[in-house]
N, C-alpha and C positions, 0 to 999 in steps of 0.2 A: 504494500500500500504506500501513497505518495505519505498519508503524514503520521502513519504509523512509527516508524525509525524516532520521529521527534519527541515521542511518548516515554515518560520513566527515564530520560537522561540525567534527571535532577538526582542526588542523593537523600535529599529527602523523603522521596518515596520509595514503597516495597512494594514487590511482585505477589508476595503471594504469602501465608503465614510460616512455614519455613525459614524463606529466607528473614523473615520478624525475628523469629527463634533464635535463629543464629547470630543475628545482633544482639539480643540480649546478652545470650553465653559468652560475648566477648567484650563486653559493656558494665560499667559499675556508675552507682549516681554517686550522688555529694551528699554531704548531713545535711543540711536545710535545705536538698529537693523534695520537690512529689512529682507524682502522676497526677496527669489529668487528661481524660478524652473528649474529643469535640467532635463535635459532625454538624455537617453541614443541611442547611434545611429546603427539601425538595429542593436537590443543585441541579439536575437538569432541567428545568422548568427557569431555575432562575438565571440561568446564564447566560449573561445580554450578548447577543447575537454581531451586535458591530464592535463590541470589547474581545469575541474571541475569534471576528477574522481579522482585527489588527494585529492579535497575538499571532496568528499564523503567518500573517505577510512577513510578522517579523521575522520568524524563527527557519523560513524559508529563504527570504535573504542571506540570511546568514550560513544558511545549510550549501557546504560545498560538495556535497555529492548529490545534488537534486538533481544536476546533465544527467548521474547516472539512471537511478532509478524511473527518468520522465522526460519524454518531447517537450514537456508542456512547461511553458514559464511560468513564476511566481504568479504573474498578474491574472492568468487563466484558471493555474488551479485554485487561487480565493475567487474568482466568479464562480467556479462551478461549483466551489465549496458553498458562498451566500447562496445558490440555486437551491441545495440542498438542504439550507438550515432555515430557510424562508419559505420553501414549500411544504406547509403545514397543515394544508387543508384535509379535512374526515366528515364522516359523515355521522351524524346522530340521529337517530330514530326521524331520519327521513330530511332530515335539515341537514346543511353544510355549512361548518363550521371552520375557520380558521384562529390558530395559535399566534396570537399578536406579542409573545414575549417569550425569550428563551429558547432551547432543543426540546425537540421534541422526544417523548418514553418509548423506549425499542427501538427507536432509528439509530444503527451501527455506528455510524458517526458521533452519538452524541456524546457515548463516552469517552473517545478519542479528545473530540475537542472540550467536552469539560475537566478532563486531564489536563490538558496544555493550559486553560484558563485556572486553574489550582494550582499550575507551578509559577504561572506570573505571578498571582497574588501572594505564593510563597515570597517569593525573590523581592514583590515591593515591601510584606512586611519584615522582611528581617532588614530589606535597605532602609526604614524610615524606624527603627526602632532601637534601641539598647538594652530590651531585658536582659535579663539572665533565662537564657533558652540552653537547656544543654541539650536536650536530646529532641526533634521531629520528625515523626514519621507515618505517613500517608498513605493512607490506600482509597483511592477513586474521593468520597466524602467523609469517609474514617479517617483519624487521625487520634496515631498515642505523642503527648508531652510528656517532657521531664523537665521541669522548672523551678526555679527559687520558690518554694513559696510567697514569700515576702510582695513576688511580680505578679501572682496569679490576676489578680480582681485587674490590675491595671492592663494587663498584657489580651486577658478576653476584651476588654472594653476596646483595646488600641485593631484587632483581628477583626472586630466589626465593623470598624470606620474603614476600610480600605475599599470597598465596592459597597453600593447601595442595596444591591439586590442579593446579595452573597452573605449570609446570615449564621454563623454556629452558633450551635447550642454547645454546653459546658457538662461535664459529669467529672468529681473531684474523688480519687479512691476513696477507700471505704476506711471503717476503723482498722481494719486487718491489713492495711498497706494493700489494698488490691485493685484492681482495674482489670477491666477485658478490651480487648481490641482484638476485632475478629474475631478467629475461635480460638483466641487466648485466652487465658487469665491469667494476668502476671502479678507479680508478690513483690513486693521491695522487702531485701531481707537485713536485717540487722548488719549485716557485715556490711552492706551498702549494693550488692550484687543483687541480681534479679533472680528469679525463679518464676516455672511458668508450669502449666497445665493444662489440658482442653477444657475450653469453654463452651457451656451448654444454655441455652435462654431457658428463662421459667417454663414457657410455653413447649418445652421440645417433649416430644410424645414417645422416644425410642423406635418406633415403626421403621422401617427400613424395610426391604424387598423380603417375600416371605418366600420361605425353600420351598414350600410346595406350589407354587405361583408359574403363571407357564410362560419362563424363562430358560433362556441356555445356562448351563453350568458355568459358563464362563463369567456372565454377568455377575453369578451367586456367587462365586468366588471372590469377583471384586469388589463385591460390599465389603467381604472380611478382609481381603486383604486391605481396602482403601481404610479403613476403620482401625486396622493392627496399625499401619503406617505411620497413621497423625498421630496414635497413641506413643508410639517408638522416638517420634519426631520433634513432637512439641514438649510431654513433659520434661521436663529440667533432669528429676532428681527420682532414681532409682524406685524410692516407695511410689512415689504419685505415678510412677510406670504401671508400676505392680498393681497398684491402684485400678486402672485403668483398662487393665488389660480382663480384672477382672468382672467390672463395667462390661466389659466390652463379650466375655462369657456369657452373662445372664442377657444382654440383650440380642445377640447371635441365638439363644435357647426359646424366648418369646415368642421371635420368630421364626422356629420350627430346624433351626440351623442346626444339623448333628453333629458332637464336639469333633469328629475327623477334618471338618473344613478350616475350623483355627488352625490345628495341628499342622495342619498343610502349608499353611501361610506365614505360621509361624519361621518356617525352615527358610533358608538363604533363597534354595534355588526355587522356590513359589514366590517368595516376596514381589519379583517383578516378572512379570508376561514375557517369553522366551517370543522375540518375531526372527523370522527368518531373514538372512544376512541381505538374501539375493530375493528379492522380492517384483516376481515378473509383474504381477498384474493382481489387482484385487477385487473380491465380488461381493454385494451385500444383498444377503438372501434375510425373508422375512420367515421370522424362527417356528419351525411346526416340529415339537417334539417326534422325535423319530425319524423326520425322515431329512430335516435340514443336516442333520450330522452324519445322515449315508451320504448327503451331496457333498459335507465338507470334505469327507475322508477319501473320496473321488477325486475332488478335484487339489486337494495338495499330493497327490501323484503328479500334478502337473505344474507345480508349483504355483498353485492360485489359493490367495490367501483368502477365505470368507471371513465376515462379519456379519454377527447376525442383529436384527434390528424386529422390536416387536411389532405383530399382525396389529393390534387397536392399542391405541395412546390415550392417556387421558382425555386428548382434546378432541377425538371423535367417539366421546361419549358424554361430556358436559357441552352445553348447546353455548356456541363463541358470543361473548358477549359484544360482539360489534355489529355493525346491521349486515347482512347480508348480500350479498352483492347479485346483481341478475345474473342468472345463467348467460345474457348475450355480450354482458360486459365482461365478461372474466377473459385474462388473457391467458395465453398460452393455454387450447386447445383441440381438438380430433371432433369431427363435427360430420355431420350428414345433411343434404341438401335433397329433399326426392323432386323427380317428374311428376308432375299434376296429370299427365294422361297416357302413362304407362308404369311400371313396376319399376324401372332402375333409378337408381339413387348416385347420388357424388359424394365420395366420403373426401376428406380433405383433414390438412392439418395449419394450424397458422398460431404466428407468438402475436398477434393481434387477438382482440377480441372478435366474438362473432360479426357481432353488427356492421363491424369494418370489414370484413370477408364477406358479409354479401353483398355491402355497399356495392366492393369492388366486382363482384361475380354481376351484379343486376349495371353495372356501368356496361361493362362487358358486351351483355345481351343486347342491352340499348344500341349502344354505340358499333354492334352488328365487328366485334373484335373475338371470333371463334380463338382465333391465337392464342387469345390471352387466358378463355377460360374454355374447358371443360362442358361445361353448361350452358355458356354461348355456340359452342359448335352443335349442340344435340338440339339446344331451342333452334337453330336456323337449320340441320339438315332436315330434321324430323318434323318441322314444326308445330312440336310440345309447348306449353305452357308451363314452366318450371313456380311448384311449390315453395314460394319461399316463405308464405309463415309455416312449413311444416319443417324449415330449418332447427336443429338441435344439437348438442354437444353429444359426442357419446363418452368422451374422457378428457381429465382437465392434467397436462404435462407442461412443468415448464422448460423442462429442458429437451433441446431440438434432436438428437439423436433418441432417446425414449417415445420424444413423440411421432417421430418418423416407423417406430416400429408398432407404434400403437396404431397408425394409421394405415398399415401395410396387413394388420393381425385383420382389423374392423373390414378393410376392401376385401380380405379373404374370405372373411366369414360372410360375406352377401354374395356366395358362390354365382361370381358372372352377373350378376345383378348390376353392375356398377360402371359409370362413366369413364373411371379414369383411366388416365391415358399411359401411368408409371407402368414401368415393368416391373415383374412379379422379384420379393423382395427374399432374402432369407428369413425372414417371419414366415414364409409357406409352410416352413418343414415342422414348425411348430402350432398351424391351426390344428389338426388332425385328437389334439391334445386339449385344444380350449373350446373344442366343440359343444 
């Protein structure tokens, strides 16, 4: 990605609770620090939109490998950047509505650049201030301090004034020297050094994927082994392992977990997933106990690595909370078009939506351009009257090679019934099976 690279170059921030970890173990505070955590309040939403494509031009400017990774000059990629962070429009319960301030929620960008706009405001407040700051560190709107006390009440107050719209809130360890950040929980210990352990919210329910649940074994394994890991990883100090691990027994047993799969994950060479060195080509098959693991063990004879990925998700079983989109607006689809006075039909495929595919098919017809379409050759040799409110989707693909085989399965399956004009595809060899 063009502004990916510019992301976490600050010290200030951390990738991920590990590498947290590992700053503690080599970090010690001062007698008159503490801890304290801050976060920021809905930061995607509040991050003004023309404060974080100046931070970009800037940081682009200054990037002397930007020839490499990109054609495109500074000045191009913040226009297409403001295209993207200003195209905010959705729809609500039939109204269209647009986002007049800040990123937008779920759009991929928006943590990238409220990343970059958190490291500006790092760099303006430690340039406009003189606490005593020993330690900060960040992750996305999390943030662990280690400061004077003495600075705290004054050093929040000074973090507020730097942007209007960029707001933390405060959280001051407890009486036991403790704080969480992430799935920390870190300890200030008497000697001055840290100590840490996994952190769990009040709310956490233990639930995790149940062994009799109809998953591959591989997934069930990496619950335990992802679970021994952070246990192994984050706590500090030998008992809160021990601790931990046995947490981590009783809720592997809840969920129906037989004690052979800790055991397994316990050992060196299960800890981490064995992939192969030479890795030809890889397939992702949707898991049907039994018989996805005859196709795996077939096809790593040939060195093809599968992945298996579950039949129904949550999200095609709870109804999506956004409106719905018409069947002829959806893009990237496999569609059918019949004749109004005979039996064949035009199966087709297009990354437009419907509506645009028959615009252009009924231009076509008009404009007497057989060339162009399918449907115009058959209306003018035949002189048919082509159905087009009997137009429909038969499958929604967004990507262009799935959807050329979808479209190749669908013209088989209307044995000769059908207009088009492609030759016959290697999807033939497999109708005989989707019959």
């Amino acid at each position: 990605m063009l502004l990916q690279p510019l992301v976490g170059v600050s010290p200030l921030s951390v990738r991920n609770s590990y590498e947290f970890v590992d700053f503690l173990n080599e970090n010690s505070c001062r007698h008159n620090d503490v801890m304290i955590s801050c976060d920021v309040t809905s930061l995607f939403t509040k991050v003004p939109v023309d404060l974080a494509l100046n931070v970009v031009r800037e940081l682009l400017t200054k990037d002397s490998s930007l020839n490499e990774r990109s054609l495109l000059s500074c000045d191009e990629i913040v226009q297409l950047l403001e295209f993207c962070l200003k195209s905010t429009s959705f729809v609500f319960r039939g109204e269209i509505y647009a986002q007049n301030f800040g990123c937008s929620m779920g759009s991929p960008i928006s943590t990238i650049v409220a990343n970059l706009v958190m490291e500006h405001i790092e760099r303006v407040i430690f340039s406009q201030s003189s606490f005593d700051v020993l330690f900060w560190k960040r992750f996305v709107d999390d943030t662990w301090i280690v400061i004077n006390k003495d600075d705290v009440r004054n050093f929040f107050a000074h973090i507020n004034n730097i942007e209007p719209s960029i707001k933390f809130t405060m959280e001051m360890e407890n009486d036991l020297q403790t704080i969480s950040f992430l799935d920390v929980s870190i300890r200030r210990e008497n000697d001055r050094t840290f100590s840490s352990q996994v952190h769990r919210k009040p709310t956490h329910t233990d639930r995790y994927l149940d062994f009799h649940s109809h998953h591959p074994m591989t997934h069930k394994r990496s619950v335990a082994r992802a679970l021994y890991h952070r246990a192994t990883r984050i706590c500090s100090r030998p008992h809160d392992t021990q601790e931990e691990v046995k947490w981590l027994e009783h809720v592997l047993r809840i969920n129906n977990f037989p004690p052979f799969v800790l055991s397994q994950v316990k050992t060196k060479s299960t800890l981490m997933r064995q992939f192969p060195e030479k890795q030809a080509s890889k397939l992702i098959l949707p898991y049907i106990r039994g018989c996805s693991e005859r196709i795996a063990r077939i096809l790593k004879q040939f060195d093809i690595f599968t992945v298996y990925k579950p039949v129904k998700k949550l999200s095609s079983v709870f109804r999506l909370p956004k409106d719905p989109i018409s069947e002829e607006l959806v893009s990237g689809v496999v569609y059918k078009i019949p004749c109004n006075d005979c039996e064949q039909v035009y199966i087709g495929q297009t990354g437009n939506s419907l509506a645009t595919r028959v615009k252009q098919h009924k231009a076509a017809c008009v404009h007497f351009q057989p060339q162009k379409s399918a449907l115009a050759e058959h209306s003018l040799t035949a002189s048919h009257q082509i159905n087009w409110s009997g137009a429909c989707v038969l499958s929604r693909e967004t990507r262009w090679r799935q959807r050329l085989f979808l479209e190749a399965v669908h013209t088989n399956l209307q044995e000769g019934l059908t207009l088009n004009r492609c030759e016959p595809s290697s999807a033939d060899q497999y109708c005989n099976y989707l019959r």
